[in-house]
N, C-alpha and C positions, 0 to 999 in steps of 0.2 A: 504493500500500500504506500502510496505518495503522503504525503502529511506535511510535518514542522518543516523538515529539510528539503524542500521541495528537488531543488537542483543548483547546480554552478550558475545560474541565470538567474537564480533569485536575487533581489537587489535591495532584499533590506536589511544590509551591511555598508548599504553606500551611504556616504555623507547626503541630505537634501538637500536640493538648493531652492533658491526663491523662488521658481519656476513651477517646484513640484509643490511648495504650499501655495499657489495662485490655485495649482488643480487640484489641491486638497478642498482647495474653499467652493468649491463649483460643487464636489464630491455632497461637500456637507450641508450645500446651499437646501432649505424647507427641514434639515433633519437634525440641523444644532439653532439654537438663540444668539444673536448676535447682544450680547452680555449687554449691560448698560457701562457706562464709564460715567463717573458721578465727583464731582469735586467738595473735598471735605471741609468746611470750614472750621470744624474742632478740630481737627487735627494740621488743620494748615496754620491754624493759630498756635498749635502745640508746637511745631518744629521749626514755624519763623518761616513757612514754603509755601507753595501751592502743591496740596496733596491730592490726586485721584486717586478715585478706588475704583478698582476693574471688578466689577463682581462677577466672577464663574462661580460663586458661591448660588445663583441664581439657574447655573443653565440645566439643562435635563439632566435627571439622575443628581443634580446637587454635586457638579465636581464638571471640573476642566477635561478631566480623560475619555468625556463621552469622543469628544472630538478626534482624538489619536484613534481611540476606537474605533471607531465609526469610518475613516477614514481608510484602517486598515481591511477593515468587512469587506466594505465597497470595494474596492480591490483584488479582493481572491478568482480564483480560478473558476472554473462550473466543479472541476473536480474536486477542489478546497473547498466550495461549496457542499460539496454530494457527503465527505468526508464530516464537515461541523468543524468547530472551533472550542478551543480549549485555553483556560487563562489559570495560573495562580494569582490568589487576591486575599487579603483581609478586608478590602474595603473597596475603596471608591474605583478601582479599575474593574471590580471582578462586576459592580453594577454596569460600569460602562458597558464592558463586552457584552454581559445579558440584554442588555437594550439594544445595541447594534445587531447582536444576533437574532434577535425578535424581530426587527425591521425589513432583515432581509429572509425573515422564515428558514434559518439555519442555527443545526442542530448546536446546544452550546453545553458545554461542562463547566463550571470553575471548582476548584481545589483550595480550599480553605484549613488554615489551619483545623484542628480540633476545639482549642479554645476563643473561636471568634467569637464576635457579639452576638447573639440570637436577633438584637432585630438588623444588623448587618447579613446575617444569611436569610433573614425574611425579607428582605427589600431583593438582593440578588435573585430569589425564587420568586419572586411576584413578576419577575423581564419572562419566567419561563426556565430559566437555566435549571442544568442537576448540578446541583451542589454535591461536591465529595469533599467529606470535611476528615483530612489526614493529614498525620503530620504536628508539632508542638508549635513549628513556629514558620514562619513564610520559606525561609529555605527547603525543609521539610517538602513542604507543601509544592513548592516550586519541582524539584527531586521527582515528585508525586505525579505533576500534570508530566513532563516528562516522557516518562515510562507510559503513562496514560494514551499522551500521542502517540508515541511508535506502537505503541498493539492495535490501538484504532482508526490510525490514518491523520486524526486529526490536527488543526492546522495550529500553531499556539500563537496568541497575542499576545507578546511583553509588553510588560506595561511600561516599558522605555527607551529597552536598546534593540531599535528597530524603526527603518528609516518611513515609512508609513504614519506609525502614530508619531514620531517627531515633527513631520509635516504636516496632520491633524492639530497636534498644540501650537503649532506655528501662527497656525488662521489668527490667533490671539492677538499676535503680533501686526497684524494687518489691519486689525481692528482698532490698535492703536492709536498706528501712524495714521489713520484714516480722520478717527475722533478726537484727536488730539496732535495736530502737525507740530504743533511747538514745542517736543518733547526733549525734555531733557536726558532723564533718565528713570530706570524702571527698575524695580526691587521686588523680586520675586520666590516663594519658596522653592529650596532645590534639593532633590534626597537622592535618585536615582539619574536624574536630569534631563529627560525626557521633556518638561516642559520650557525649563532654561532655553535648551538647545534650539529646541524647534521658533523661541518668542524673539531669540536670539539672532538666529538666522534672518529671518525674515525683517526686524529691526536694521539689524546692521548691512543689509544690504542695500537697502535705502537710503539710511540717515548713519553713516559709522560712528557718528560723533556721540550720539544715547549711548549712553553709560549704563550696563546692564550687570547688575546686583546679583547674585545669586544668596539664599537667606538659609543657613542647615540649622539644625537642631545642634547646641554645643554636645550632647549626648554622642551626636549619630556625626562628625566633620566630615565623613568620606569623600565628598568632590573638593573640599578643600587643603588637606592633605594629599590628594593624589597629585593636584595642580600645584602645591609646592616643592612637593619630591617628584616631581614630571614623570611617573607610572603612578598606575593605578593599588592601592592602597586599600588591606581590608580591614574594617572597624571592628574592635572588640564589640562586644555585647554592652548594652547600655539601656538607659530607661528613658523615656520622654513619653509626656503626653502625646506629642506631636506624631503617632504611629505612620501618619501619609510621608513622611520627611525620614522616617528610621530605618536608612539603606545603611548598608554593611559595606557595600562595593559600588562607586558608580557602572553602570556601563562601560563599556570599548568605546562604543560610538559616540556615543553622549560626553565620555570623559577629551575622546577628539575635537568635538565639535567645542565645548566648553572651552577648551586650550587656547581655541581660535578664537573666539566670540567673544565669551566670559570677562569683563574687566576684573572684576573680584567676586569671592564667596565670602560672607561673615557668619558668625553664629549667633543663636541667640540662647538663654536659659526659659527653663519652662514658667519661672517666675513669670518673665514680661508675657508672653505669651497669653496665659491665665489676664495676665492687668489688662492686655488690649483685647483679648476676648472679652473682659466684663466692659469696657468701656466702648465697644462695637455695639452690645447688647442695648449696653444703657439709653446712649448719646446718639448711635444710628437707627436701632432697630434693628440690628445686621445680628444674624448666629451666622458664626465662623466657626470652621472646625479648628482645632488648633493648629496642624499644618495649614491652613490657609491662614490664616494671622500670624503668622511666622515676619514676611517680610515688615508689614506694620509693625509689628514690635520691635524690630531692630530699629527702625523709621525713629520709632518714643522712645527708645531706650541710650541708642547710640549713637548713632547718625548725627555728623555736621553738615549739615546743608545750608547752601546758598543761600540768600534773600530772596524770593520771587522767580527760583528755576519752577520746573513741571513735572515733577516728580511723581511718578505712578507705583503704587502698591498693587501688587494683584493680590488679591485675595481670593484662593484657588478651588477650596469648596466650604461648603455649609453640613456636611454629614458628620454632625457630632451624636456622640451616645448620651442620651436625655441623663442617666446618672450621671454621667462625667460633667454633665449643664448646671447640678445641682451643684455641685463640688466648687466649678469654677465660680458661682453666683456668691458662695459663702466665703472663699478663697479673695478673690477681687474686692468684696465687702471690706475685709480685716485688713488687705496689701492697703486699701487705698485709704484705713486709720476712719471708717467708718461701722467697723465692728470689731468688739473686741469682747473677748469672756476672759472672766475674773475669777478668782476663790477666795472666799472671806471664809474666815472662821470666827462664829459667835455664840454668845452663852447660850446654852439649848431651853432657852425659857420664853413663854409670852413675851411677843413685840421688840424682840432682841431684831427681827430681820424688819421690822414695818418702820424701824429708825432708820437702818438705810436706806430702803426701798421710796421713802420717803424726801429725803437729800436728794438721792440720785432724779427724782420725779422732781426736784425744784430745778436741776440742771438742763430740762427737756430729754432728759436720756429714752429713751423708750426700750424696756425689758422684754426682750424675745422669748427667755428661755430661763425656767429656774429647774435647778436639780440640786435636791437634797442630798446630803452623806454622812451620815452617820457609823455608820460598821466600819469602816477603812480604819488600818492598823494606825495610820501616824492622826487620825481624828481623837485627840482626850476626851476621855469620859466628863460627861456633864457637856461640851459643848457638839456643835455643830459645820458642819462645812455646806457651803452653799455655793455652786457655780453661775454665774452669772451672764448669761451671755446680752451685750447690750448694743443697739443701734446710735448713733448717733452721725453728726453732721460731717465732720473732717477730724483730722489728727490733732488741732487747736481743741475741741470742742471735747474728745479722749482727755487732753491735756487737764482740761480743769475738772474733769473725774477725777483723777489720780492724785489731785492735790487737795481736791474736796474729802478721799475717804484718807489722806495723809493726816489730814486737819484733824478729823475726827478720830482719829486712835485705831481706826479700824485695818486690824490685821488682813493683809489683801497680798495676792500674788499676780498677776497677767499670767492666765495659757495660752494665749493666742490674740 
């Protein structure tokens, strides 16, 4: 059977050029959103710039990959057709491919780890795809489809290193130069590079002079170490929110193409990340997944920028897990000195807590969350421990909490 390796004629190994994302964009014309491009003025006021947002957070499937996807589908053979298509994914590529493969009524696998998110393989199953969920972790998984294709013919779609979907994420780049000719430059997330490359290309073959950003997870550096020891570089294991952004190896292709295009890679921590997700949420309306709030964060965190350049963030999808929404919503509260939880200890008798509770209620504080503790070994007998968790305005507004239960004698510690 013909499948992944089709033949020496296959050519997505080859670099693309601006040529081949014109005909990607024809490819994907009625079957992707051409994203909005929106200018920010909380955040242009934040960085002293003019900041746009590209939202692929917005387009079908909630992620940027529909397009490389989709791109490559369009493309196959009748025989890669007849055969179906096969992807590893945890997330936002394995919907893309199920989407693309629905469109064009071909058969699709993806290969998931074991521990994905349930409603991450409920979205992938709702395109139609069979999920085979093997394997611990994306390599695993990756290992898996594999083997997969050579017993069944089928065709595999990387999710980056492969010159199809590089010219599918490229259209981005078109979109750009189109809605925004006076661009400066563009800051975008990069973990396998796939989409760098392809916004890359197509930028710089127009305008050389855009300055194009690539944004990793400090966890995950891979395209940025490879690009300063000029090979390719494999990353220990590591943690990030940021799961879209957590490559181990960039690509062959992608690491080339990057060489060439790329002005630089920076990192960011999953702290900023967390802060310009809640403040996405807050101040735009916008959920960002955390690899798509990658570039923005470096943007507020690190970044010196010009006066009045045109500086574009992509913010590359919106498929976050509703828990992980909650976490950040409480997380971003505390970073930004608008919640904070306390432990007092007080005598275990009538109105010992309605004294504080009552100060803290002259300050505006507003109490979220009370939890009593009594049994805990370092709790003395006769008294009480009582956790606090309180809202308030800014880090000022904290400030005269802590001075107000100082005043008072009252024994207090910050957990958070």
């Amino acid at each position: 059977m013909n499948g992944w390796s089709m033949s020496s004629t296959d050519k997505k190994h080859m670099v693309p050029t601006i040529e081949d994302i014109f005909r990607a964009r024809e490819l994907l014309d009625g079957c992707v959103r051409k994203t909005p491009l929106q200018r920010s003025d909380t955040f242009s006021r934040l960085t002293g710039t003019n900041i746009f947002l590209k939202l692929e957070s917005l387009q079908k499937t909630g992620s940027f990959k529909v397009r490389g996807a989709l791109n490559k589908v369009n493309t196959l053979s009748e025989q890669q057709r007849k055969y179906g298509v096969i992807a590893a994914s945890a997330g936002n590529h394995a919907q893309g491919v199920a989407y693309a493969a629905a469109r064009n009524n071909i058969s699709c696998t993806i290969v998931m780890p074991q521990n994905a998110s349930p409603a991450k393989v409920s979205a992938t199953k709702s395109y139609g795809a069979k999920v085979v969920l093997q394997g611990s972790d994306y390599d695993e998984s990756w290992i898996a489809a594999k083997e997969i294709a050579k017993k069944e013919g089928r065709t595999i779609i990387h999710a980056f290193d492969d010159a199809q979907v590089i010219s599918g994420q490229g259209t981005i780049g078109l979109e750009l130069l189109e809605d925004l000719p006076e661009l400066d430059q563009v800051y975008l997330p990069i973990g396998g590079g796939g989409l760098a490359a392809g916004t890359a290309i197509a930028i710089k073959s127009k305008k050389p002079h855009v300055k194009i950003v690539g944004v990793e997870s400090k966890a995950f550096p891979a395209m940025k170490e490879s690009l300063a020891k000029g090979s390719l570089q494999n990353i220990k294991s590591g943690y990030t929110i940021a799961d879209g952004i957590s490559v181990k190896s960039p690509g062959k292709l992608t690491y080339e193409i990057a060489s060439k295009y790329i002005d630089d890679v920076m990192v960011v921590d999953d702290s900023s990340i967390v802060k310009t997700m809640f403040l996405l949420m807050e101040r735009l309306k916008l959920v960002i997944e955390p690899a798509g709030a990658a570039s923005l964060a470096y943007l507020l965190s690190n970044a010196r920028l010009k006066k009045n350049e045109n500086v574009v963030s992509l913010l590359s999808g919106g498929n976050v897990d509703m828990y992980l929404l909650g976490q950040v919503v409480a997380k971003g509260l505390m970073q930004m000195g608008r919640m904070l939880k306390i432990f007092i200890q007080l005598p275990d008798k009538p109105g010992a807590l309605k004294t504080v509770v009552d100060g803290i209620a002259e300050l505006s504080v507003n109490i979220v969350e009370v939890e009593h503790d009594r049994l805990s070994a370092n709790i003395s007998a006769g008294t009480a421990g009582v956790y606090l968790s309180l809202e308030m305005e800014d880090e000022k507004h904290a400030e005269r909490l802590i001075e107000f239960l100082g005043r008072k004698g009252i024994q207090f510690r910050v957990v958070s």
